[in-house]
PyMOL CGO cylinders between C-alpha atoms (Angstrom):
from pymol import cmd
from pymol.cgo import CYLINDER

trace = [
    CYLINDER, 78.21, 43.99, 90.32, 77.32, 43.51, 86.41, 0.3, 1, 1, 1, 1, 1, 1,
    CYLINDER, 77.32, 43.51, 86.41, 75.11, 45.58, 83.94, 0.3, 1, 1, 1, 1, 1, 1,
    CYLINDER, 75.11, 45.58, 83.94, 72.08, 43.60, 84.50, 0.3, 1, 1, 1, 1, 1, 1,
    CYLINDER, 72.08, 43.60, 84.50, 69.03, 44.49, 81.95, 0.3, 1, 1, 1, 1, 1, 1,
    CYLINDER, 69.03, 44.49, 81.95, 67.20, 45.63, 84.73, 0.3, 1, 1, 1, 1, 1, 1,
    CYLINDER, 67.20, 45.63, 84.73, 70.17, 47.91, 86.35, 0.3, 1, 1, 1, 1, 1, 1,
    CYLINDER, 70.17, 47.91, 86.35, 70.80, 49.20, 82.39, 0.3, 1, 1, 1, 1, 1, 1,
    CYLINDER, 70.80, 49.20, 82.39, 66.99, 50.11, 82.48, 0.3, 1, 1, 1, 1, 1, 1,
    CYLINDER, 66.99, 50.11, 82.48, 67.69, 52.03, 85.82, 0.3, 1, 1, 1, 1, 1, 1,
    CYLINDER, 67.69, 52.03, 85.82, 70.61, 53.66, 84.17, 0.3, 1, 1, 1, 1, 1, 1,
    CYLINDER, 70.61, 53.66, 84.17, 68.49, 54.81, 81.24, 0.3, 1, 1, 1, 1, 1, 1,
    CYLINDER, 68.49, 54.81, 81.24, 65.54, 56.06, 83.46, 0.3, 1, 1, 1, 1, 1, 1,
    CYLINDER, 65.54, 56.06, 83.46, 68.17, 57.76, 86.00, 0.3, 1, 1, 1, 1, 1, 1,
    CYLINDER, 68.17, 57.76, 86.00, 70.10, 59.79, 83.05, 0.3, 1, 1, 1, 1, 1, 1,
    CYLINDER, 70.10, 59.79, 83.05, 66.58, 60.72, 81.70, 0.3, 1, 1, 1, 1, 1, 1,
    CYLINDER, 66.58, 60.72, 81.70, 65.50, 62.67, 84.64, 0.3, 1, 1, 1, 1, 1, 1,
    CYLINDER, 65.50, 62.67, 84.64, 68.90, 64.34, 84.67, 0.3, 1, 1, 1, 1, 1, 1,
    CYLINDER, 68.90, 64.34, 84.67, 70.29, 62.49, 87.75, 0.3, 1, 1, 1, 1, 1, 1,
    CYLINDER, 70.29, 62.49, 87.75, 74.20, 63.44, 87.87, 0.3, 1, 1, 1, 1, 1, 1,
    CYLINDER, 74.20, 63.44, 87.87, 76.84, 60.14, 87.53, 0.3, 1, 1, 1, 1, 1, 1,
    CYLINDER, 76.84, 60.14, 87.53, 77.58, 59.98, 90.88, 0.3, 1, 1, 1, 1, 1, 1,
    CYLINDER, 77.58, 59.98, 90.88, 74.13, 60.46, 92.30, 0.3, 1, 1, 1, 1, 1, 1,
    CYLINDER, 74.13, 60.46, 92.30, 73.22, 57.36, 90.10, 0.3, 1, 1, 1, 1, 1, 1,
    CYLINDER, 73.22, 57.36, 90.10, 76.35, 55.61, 91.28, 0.3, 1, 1, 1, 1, 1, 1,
    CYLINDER, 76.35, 55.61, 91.28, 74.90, 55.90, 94.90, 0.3, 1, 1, 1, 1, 1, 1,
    CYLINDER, 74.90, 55.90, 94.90, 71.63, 55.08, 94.12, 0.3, 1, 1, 1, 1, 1, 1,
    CYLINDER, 71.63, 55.08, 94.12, 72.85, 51.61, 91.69, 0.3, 1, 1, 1, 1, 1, 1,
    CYLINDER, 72.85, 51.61, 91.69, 75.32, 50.60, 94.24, 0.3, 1, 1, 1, 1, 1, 1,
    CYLINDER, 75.32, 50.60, 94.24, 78.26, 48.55, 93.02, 0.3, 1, 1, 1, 1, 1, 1,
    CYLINDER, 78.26, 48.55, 93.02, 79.28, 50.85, 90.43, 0.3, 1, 1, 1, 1, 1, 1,
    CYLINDER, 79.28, 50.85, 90.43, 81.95, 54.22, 90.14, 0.3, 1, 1, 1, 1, 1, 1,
    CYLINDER, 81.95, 54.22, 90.14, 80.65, 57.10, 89.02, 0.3, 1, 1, 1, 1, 1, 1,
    CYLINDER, 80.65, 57.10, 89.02, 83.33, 57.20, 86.05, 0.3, 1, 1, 1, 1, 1, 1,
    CYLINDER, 83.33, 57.20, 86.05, 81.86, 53.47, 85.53, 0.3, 1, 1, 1, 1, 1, 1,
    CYLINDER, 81.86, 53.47, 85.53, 78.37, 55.22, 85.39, 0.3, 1, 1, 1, 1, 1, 1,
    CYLINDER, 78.37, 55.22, 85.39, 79.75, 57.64, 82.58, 0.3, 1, 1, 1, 1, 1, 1,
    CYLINDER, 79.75, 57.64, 82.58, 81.26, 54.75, 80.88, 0.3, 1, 1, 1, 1, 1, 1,
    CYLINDER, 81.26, 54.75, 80.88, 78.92, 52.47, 80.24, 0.3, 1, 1, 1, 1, 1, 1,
    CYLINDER, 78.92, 52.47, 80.24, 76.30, 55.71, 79.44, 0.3, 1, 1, 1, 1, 1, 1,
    CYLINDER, 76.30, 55.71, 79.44, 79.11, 56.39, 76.28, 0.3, 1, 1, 1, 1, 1, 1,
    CYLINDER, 79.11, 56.39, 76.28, 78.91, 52.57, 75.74, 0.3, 1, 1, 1, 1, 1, 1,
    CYLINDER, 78.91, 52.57, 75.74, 75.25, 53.02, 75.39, 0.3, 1, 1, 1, 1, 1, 1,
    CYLINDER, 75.25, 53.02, 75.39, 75.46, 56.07, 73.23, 0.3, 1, 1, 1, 1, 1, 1,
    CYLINDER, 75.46, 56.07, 73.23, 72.89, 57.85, 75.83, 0.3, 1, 1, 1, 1, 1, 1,
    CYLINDER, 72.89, 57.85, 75.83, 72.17, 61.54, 74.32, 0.3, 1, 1, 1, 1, 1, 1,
    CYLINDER, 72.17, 61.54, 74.32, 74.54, 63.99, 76.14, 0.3, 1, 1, 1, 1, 1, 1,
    CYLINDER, 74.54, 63.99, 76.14, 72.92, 66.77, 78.67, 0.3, 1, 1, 1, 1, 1, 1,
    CYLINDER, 72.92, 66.77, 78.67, 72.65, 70.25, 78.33, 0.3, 1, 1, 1, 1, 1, 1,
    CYLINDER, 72.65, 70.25, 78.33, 74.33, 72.32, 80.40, 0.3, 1, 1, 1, 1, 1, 1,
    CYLINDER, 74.33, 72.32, 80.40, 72.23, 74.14, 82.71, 0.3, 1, 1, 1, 1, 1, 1,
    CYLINDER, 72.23, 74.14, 82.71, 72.15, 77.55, 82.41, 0.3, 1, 1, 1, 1, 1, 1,
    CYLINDER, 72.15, 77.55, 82.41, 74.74, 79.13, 84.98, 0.3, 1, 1, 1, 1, 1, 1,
    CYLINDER, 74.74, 79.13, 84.98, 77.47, 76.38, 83.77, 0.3, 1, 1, 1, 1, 1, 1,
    CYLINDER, 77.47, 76.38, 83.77, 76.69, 76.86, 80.22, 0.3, 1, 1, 1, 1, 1, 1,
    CYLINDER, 76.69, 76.86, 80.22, 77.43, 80.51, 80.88, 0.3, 1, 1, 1, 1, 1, 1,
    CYLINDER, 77.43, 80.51, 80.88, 80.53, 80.42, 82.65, 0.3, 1, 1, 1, 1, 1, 1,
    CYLINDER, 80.53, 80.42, 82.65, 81.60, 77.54, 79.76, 0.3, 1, 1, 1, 1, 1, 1,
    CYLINDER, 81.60, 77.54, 79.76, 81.06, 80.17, 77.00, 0.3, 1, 1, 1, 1, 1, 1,
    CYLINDER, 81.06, 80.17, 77.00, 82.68, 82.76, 78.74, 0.3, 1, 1, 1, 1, 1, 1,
    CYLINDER, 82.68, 82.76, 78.74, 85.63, 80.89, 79.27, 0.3, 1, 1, 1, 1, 1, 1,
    CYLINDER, 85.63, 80.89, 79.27, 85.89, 79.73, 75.73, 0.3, 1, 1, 1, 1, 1, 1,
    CYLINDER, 85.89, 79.73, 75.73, 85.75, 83.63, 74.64, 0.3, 1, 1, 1, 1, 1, 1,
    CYLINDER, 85.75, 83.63, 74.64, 89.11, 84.03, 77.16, 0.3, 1, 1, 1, 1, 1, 1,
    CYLINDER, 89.11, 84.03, 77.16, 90.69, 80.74, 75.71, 0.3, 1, 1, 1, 1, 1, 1,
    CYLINDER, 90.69, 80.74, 75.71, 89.83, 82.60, 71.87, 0.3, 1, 1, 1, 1, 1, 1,
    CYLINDER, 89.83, 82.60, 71.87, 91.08, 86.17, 73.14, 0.3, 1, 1, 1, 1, 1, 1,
    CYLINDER, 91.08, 86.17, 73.14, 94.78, 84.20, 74.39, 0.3, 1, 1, 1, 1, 1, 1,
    CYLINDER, 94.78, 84.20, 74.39, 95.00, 82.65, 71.12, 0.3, 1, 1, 1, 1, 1, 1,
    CYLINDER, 95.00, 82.65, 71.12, 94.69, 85.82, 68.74, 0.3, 1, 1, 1, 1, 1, 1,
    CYLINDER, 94.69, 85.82, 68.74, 98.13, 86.93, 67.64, 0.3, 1, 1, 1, 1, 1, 1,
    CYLINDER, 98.13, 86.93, 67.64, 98.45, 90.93, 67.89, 0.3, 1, 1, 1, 1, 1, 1,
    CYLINDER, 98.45, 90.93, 67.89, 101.50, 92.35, 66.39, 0.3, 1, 1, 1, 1, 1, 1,
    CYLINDER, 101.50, 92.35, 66.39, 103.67, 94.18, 68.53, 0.3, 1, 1, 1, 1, 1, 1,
    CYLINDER, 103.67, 94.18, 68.53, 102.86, 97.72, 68.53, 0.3, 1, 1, 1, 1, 1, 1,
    CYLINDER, 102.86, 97.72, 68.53, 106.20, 99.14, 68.94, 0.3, 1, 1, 1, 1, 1, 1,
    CYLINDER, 106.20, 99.14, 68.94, 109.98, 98.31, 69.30, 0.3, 1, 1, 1, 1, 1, 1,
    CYLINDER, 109.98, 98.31, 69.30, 111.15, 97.74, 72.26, 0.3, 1, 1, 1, 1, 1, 1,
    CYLINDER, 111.15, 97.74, 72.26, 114.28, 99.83, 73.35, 0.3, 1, 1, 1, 1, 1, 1,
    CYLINDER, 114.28, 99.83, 73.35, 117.58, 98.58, 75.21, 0.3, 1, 1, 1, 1, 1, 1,
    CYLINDER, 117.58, 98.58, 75.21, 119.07, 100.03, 77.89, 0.3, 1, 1, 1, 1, 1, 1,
    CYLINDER, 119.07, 100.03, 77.89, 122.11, 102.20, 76.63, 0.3, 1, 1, 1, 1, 1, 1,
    CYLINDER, 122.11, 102.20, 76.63, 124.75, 100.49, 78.39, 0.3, 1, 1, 1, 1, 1, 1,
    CYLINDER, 124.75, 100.49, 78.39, 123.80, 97.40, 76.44, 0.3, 1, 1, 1, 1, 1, 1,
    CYLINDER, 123.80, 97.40, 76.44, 124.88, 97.50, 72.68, 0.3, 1, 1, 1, 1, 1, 1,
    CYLINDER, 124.88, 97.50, 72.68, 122.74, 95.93, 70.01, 0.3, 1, 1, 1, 1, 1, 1,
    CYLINDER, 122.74, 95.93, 70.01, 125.97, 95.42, 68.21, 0.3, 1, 1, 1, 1, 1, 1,
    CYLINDER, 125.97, 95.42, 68.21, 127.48, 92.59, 70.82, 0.3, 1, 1, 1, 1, 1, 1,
    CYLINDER, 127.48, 92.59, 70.82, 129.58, 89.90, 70.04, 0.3, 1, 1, 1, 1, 1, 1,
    CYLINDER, 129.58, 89.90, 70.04, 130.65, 87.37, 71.85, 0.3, 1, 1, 1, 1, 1, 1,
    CYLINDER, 130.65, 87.37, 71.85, 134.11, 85.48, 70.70, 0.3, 1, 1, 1, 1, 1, 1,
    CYLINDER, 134.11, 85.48, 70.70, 132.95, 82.06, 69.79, 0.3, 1, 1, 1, 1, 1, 1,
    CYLINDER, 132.95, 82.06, 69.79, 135.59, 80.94, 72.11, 0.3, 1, 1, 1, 1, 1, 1,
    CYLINDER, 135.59, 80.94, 72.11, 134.27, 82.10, 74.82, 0.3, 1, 1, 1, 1, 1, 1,
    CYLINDER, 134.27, 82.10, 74.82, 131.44, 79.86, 74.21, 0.3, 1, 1, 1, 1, 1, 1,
    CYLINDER, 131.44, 79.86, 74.21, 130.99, 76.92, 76.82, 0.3, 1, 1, 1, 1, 1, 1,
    CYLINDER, 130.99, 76.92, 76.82, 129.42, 73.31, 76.61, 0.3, 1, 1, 1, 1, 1, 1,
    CYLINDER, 129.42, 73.31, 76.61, 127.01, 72.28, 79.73, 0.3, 1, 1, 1, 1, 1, 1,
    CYLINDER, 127.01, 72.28, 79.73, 129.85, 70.34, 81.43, 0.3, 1, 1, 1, 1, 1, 1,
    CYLINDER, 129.85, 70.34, 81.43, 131.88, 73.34, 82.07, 0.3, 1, 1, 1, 1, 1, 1,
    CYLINDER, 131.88, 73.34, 82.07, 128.74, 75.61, 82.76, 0.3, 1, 1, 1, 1, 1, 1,
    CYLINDER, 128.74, 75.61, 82.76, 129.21, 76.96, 86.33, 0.3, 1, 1, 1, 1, 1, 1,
    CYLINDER, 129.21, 76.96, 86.33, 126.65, 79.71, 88.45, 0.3, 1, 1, 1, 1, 1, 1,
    CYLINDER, 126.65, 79.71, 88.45, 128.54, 82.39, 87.42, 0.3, 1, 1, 1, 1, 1, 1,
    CYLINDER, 128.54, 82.39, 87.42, 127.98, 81.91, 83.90, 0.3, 1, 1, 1, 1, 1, 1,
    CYLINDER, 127.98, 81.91, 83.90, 125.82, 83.39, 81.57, 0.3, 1, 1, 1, 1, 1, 1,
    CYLINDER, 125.82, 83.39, 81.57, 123.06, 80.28, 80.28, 0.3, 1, 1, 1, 1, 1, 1,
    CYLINDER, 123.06, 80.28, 80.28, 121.66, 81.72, 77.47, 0.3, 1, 1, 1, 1, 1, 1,
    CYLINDER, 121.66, 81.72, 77.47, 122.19, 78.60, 74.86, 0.3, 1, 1, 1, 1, 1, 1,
    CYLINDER, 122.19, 78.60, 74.86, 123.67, 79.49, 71.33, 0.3, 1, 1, 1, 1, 1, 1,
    CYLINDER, 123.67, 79.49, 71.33, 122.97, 77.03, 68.44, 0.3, 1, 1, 1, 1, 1, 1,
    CYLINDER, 122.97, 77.03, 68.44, 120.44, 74.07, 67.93, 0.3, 1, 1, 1, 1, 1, 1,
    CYLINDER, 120.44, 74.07, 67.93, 119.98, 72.06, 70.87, 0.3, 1, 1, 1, 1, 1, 1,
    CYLINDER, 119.98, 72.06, 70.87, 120.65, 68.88, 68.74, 0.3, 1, 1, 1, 1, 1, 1,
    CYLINDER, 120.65, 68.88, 68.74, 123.61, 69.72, 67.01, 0.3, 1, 1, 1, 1, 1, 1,
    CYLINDER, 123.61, 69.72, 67.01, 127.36, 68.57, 68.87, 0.3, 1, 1, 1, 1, 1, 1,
    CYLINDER, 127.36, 68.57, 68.87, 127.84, 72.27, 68.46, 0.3, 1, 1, 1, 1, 1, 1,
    CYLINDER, 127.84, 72.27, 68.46, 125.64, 73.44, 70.89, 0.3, 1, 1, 1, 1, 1, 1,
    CYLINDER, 125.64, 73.44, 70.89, 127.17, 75.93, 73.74, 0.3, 1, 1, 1, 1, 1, 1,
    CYLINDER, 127.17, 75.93, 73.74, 125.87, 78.73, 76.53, 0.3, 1, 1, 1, 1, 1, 1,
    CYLINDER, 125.87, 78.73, 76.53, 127.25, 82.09, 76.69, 0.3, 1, 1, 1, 1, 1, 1,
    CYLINDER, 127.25, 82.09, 76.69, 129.43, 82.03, 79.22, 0.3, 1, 1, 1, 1, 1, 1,
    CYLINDER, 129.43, 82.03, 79.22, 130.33, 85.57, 80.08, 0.3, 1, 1, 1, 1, 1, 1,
    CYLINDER, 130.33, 85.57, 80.08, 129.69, 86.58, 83.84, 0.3, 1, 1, 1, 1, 1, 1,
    CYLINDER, 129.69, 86.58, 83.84, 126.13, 86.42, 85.08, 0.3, 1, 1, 1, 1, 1, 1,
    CYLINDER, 126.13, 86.42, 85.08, 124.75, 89.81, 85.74, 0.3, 1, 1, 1, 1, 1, 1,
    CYLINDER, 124.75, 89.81, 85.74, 123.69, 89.97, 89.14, 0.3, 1, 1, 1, 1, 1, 1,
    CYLINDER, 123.69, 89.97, 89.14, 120.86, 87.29, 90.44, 0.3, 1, 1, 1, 1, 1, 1,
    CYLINDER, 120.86, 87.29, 90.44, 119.86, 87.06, 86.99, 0.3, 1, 1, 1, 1, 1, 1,
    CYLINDER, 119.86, 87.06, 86.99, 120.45, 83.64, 84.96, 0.3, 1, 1, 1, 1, 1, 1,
    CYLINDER, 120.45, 83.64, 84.96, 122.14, 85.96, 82.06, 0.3, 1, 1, 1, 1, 1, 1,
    CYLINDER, 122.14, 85.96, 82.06, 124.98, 88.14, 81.20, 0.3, 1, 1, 1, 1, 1, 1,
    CYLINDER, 124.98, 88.14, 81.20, 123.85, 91.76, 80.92, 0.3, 1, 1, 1, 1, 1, 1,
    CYLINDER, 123.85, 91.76, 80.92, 123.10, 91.62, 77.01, 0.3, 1, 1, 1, 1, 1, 1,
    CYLINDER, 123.10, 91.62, 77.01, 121.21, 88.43, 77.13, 0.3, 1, 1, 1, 1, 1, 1,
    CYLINDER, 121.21, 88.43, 77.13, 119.19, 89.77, 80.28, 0.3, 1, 1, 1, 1, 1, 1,
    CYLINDER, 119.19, 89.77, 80.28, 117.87, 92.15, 78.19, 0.3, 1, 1, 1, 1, 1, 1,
    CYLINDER, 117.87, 92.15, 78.19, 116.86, 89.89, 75.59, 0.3, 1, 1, 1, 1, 1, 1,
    CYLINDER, 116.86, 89.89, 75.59, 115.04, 88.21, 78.09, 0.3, 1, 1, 1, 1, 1, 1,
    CYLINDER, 115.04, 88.21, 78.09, 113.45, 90.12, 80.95, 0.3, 1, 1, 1, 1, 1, 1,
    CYLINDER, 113.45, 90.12, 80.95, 111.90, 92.93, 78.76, 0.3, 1, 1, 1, 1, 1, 1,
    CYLINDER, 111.90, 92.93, 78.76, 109.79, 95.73, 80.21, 0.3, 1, 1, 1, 1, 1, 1,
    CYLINDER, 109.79, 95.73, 80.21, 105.95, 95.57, 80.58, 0.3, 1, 1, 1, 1, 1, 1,
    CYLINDER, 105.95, 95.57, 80.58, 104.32, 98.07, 78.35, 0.3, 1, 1, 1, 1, 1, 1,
    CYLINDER, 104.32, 98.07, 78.35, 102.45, 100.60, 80.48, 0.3, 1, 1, 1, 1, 1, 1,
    CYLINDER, 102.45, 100.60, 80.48, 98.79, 100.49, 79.60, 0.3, 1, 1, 1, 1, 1, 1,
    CYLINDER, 98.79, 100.49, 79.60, 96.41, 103.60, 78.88, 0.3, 1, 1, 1, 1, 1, 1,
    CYLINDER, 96.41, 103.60, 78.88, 94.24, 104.58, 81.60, 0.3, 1, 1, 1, 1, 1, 1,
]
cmd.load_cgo(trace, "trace")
């Protein structure tokens, strides 16, 4: 069915008394409730307020979307395990290219992805983890225990 005057009119009169999109989808007939809230933005109807519970819950899930996005600098340094030297090297030869990557090697990438340059580790895995043992600790670090 087509926006008739008379079904635009009903449209109007139905968004005025706060009737949801798909309740005046049902009552129109002939017509999606995402058609509804179409041709309502074609018609530049006023948007709704929220009623109060949802407008509630929408403000208190901005403040948590706010709280994620505020950088806090770390508060201390984080400390390695002893039998892992800060000072490791890794002989560039050792190096390998994703052909000749295999499960037992370590895939922590070295280098800019884009570059022909680009290699993994390679040294042993360290246990079930994806990385040798330095590179594990580079990337599994310890949750900081919080004050009770």
């Amino acid at each position: 069915m087509g926006w008739s005057s008379e079904r635009v009119e009903l449209l109007k009169q139905y968004w005025a008394d706060g009737l949801s999109s798909a309740r005046i989808a049902e009552k129109l007939g002939g017509v999606t409730k995402n058609g509804v809230i179409g041709k309502v933005r074609r018609l530049g109807l006023p948007k709704r307020a929220l009623p109060a519970g949802l407008r509630k819950y929408k403000d208190q899930k901005t403040e948590v979307a706010r709280a994620k996005m505020t950088l806090v600098p770390p508060s201390n340094v984080v400390s390695f395990p002893k039998e892992v030297s800060l000072e490791f090297t890794i002989d560039p030869e050792q190096y390998v290219s994703i052909g000749n990557l295999t499960d037992n090697n370590c895939s922590w990438p070295i280098g800019d992805p884009t570059k022909p340059n680009f290699r993994y580790c390679g040294l042993l895995r360290s246990g079930k983890k994806s990385y040798c043992a330095y590179h594990n600790v580079l990337a599994y670090q310890p949750l900081k225990k919080r004050a009770v």
